[in-house]
C-alpha positions as CSV (number, residue, x, y, z in Angstrom):
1,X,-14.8,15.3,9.0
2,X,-18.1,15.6,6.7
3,X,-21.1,14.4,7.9
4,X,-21.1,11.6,5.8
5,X,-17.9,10.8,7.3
6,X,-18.8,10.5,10.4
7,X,-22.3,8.7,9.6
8,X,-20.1,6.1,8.6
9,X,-17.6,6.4,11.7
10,X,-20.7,6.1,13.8
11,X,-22.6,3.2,12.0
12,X,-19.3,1.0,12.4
13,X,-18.6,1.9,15.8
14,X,-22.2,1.3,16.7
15,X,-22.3,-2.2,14.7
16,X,-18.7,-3.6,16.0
17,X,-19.8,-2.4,19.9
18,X,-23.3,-4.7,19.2
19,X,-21.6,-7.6,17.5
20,X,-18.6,-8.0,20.3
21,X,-21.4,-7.9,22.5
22,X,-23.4,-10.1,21.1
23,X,-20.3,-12.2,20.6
24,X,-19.5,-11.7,24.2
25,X,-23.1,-13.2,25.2
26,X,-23.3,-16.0,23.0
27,X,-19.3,-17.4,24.5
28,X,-20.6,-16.9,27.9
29,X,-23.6,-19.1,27.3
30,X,-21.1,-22.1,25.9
31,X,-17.6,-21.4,25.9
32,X,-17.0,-24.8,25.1
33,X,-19.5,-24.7,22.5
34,X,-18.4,-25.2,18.2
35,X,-21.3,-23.4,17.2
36,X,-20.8,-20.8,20.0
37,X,-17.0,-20.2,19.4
38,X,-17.4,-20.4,15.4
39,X,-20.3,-17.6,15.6
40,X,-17.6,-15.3,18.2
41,X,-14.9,-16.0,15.5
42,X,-17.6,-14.9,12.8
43,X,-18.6,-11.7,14.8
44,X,-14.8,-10.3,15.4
45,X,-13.8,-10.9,12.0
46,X,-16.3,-9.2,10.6
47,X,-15.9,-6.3,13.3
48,X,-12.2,-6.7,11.3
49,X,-13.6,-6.3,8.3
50,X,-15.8,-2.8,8.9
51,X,-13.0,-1.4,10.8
52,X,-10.9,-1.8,7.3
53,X,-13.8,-1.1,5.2
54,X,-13.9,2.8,7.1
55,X,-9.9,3.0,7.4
56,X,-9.6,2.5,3.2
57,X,-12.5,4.8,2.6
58,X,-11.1,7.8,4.0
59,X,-10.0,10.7,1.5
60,X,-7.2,11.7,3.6
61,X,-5.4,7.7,3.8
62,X,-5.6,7.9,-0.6
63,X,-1.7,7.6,-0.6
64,X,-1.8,4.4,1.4
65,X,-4.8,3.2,-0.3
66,X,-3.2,0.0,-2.1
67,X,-1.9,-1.6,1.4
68,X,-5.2,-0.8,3.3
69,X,-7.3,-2.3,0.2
70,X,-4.8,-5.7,0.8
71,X,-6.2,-5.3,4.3
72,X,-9.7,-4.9,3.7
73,X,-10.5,-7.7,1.6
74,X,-7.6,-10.0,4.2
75,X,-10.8,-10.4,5.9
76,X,-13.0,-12.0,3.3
77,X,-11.7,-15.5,3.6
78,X,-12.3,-16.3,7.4
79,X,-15.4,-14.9,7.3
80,X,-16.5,-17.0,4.1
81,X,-15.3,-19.9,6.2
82,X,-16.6,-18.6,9.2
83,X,-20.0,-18.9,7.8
84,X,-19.3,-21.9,6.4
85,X,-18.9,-23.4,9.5
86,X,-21.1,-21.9,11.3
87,X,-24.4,-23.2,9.4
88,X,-22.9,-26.9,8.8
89,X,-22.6,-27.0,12.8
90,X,-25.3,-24.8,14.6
91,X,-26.7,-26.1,16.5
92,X,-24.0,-29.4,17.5
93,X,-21.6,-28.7,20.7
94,X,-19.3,-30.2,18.1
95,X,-17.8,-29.8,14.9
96,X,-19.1,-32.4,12.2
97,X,-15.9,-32.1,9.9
98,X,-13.2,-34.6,11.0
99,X,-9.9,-32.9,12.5
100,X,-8.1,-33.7,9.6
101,X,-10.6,-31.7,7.0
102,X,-11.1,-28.6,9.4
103,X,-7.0,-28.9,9.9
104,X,-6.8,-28.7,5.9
105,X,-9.9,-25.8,5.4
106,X,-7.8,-23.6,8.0
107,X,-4.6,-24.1,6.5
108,X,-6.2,-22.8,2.9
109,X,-7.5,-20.1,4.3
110,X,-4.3,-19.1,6.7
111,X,-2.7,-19.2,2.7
112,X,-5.6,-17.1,0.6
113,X,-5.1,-14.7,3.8
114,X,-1.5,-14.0,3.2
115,X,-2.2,-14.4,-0.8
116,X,-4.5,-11.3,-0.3
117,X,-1.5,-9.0,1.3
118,X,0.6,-9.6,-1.9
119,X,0.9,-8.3,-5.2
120,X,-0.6,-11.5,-6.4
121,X,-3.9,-10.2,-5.5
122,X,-4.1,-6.5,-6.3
123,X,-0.5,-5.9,-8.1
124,X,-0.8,-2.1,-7.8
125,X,-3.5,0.9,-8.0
126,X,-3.3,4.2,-10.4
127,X,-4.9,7.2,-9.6
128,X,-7.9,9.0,-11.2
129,X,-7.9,12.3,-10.3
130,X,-8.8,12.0,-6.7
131,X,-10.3,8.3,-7.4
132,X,-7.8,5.5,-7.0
133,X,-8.8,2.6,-8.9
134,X,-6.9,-1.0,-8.0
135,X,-5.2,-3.6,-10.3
136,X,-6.8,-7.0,-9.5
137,X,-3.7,-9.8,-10.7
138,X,-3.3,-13.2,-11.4
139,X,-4.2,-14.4,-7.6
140,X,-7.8,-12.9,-8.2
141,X,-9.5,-15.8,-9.0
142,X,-8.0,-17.9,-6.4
143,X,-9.3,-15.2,-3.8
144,X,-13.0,-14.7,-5.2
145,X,-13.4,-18.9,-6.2
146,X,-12.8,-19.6,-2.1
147,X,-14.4,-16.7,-1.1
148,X,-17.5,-17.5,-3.6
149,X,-17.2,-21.4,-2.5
150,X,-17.9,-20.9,0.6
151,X,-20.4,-18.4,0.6
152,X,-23.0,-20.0,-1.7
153,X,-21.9,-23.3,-0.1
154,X,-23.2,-21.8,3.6
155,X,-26.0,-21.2,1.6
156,X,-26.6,-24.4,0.3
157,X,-26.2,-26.3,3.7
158,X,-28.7,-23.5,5.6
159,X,-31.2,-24.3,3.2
160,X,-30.9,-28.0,3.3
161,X,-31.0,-27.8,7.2
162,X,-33.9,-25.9,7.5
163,X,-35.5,-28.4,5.1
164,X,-35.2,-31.1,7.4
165,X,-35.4,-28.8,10.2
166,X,-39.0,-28.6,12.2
167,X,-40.5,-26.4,15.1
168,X,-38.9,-23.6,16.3
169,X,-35.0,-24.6,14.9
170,X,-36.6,-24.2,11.6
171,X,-37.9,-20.8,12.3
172,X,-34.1,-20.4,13.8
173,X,-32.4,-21.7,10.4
174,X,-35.3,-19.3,8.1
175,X,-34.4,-16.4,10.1
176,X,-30.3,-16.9,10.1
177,X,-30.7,-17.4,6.2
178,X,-32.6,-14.1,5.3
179,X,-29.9,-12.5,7.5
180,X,-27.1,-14.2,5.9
181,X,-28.6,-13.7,1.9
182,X,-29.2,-10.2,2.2
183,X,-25.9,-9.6,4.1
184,X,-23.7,-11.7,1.5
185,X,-25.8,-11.0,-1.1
186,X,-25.4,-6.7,-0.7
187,X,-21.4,-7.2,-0.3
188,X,-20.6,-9.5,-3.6
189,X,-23.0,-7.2,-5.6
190,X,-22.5,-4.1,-4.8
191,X,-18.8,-4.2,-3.1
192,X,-16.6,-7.0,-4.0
193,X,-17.9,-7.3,-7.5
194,X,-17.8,-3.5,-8.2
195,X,-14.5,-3.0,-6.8
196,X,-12.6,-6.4,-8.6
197,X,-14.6,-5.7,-12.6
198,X,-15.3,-2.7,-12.2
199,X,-12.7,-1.0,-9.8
200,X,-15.5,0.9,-8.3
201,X,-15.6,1.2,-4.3
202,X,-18.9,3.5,-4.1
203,X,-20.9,1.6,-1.7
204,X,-17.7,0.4,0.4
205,X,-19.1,3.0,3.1
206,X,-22.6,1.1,3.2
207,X,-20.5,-2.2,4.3
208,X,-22.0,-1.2,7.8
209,X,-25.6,-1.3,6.8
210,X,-25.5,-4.7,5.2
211,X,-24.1,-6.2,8.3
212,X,-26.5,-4.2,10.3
213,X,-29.3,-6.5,8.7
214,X,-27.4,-9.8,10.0
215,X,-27.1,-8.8,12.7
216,X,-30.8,-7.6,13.3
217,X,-31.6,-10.8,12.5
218,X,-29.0,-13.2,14.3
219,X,-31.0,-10.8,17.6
220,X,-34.3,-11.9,16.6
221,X,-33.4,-15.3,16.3
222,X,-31.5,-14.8,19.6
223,X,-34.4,-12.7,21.1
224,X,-37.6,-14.5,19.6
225,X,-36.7,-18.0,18.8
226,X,-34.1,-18.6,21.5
227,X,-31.5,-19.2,19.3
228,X,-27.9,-20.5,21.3
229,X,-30.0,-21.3,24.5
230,X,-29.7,-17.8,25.5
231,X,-32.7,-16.5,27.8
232,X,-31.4,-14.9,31.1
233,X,-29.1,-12.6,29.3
234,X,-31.0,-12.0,25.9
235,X,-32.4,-8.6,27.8
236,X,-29.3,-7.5,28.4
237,X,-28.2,-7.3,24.9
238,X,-31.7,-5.6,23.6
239,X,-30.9,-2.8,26.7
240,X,-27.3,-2.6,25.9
241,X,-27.7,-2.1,21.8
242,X,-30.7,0.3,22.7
243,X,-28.4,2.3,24.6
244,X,-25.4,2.2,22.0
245,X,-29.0,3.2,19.3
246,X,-29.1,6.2,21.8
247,X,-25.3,6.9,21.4
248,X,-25.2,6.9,18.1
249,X,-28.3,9.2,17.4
250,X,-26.6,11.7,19.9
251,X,-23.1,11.4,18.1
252,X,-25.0,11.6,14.8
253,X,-27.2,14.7,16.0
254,X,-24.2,16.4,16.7
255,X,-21.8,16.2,14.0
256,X,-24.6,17.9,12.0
257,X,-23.2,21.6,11.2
């Protein structure tokens, strides 16, 4: 393994073991919670979603690279939604879409889910030498127009919240958004537009870093502005994720020939 290989192996092990725990923290605040669950369901599909993003990245997996692509981007779609819901109900114990609507929003996404692991998505990938490069199909634009829905329209709702938001939720809401822009912002730009037009996956191994800076942020709204109610066990996490920062320099330190 280079050493760029395993910066990457580290860097996603580090950010999924920091975002389950975070997850883990936030459910046993409010298990019951809408906002709590939704932000859990956010944090383990995007766990998902970097431990596909290292799996199709690896040189030695290029024969199976079509299937693991399907697999990678299967993610995309509950974690647009996941966002989605997560901004239009923090910080409610509830959900504010009726049954029926979060019934129908579920059921669209359970189908651009299973759209994504067809041919209808990707129909097939040629080879470059030792670059593979991917076939985007006639399902493409469903997949990016409900990925890119909900995205900008978490956006949109974040913003208008913190408008009407004062105090400390504001500071909350200003602090999920930077995190969320720069996060959503890095991955359409520089991965899921690159690999769709341009059938590039360069910075597919930086996927880690971008949700590194959510999650930085998610803490400090956690940490500093109490975000989810969470006070006794908000030192725990900063201990814990210090720790894992100490594993990871060790594990980094000594793949280093």
């Amino acid at each position: 393994m280079s050493f760029f290989d395993s910066i990457h192996l580290s860097l996603s092990i580090f950010i999924s073991i920091a975002m389950a725990l975070l997850a883990a923290l936030v459910l046993k605040n409010d298990r019951r919670s809408a906002t709590n669950l939704t932000f859990g369901a956010l944090c383990f599909v995007t766990m998902g979603w970097l431990l596909m993003t290292y799996i199709s990245s690896r040189p030695d997996l290029l024969y199976a690279y079509l299937p693991l692509a399907r697999f990678t981007i299967f993610f995309a779609p509950p974690q647009s939604l996941a966002f989605f819901l997560l901004v239009h109900t923090i910080p409610s114990k509830t959900f504010r879409l009726r049954q029926t609507h979060l019934f129908g929003l579920f059921s669209l996404t359970l189908l651009v889910m299973a759209l994504t692991l067809t041919s209808a998505v990707f129909s097939g990938v040629r080879f470059d030498g030792n670059h593979a490069v991917l076939i985007p199909s006639f399902g493409m634009p469903i997949f990016v127009g409900f990925v890119s829905f909900f995205s900008i329209g978490a956006v949109v709702v974040l913003i208008r919240k913190m408008r009407k938001a004062v105090a400390v939720e504001k500071k909350q809401l200003r602090t999920m958004l930077i995190g969320i822009l720069v996060m959503l912002g890095l991955i359409i730009s520089t991965i899921m537009i690159p690999i769709i037009f341009l059938q590039s996956d360069t910075f597919l191994p930086f996927a880690p870093v971008y949700v590194f800076v959510f999650l930085v942020m998610t803490a400090i709204a956690i940490l500093r502005y109490q975000l989810f109610d969470i006070r006794l066990i908000a030192t725990e996490f900063l201990v814990t994720v210090l720790g894992l920062a100490l594993l990871f320099e060790g594990v980094s330190s000594s793949s280093v020939p």
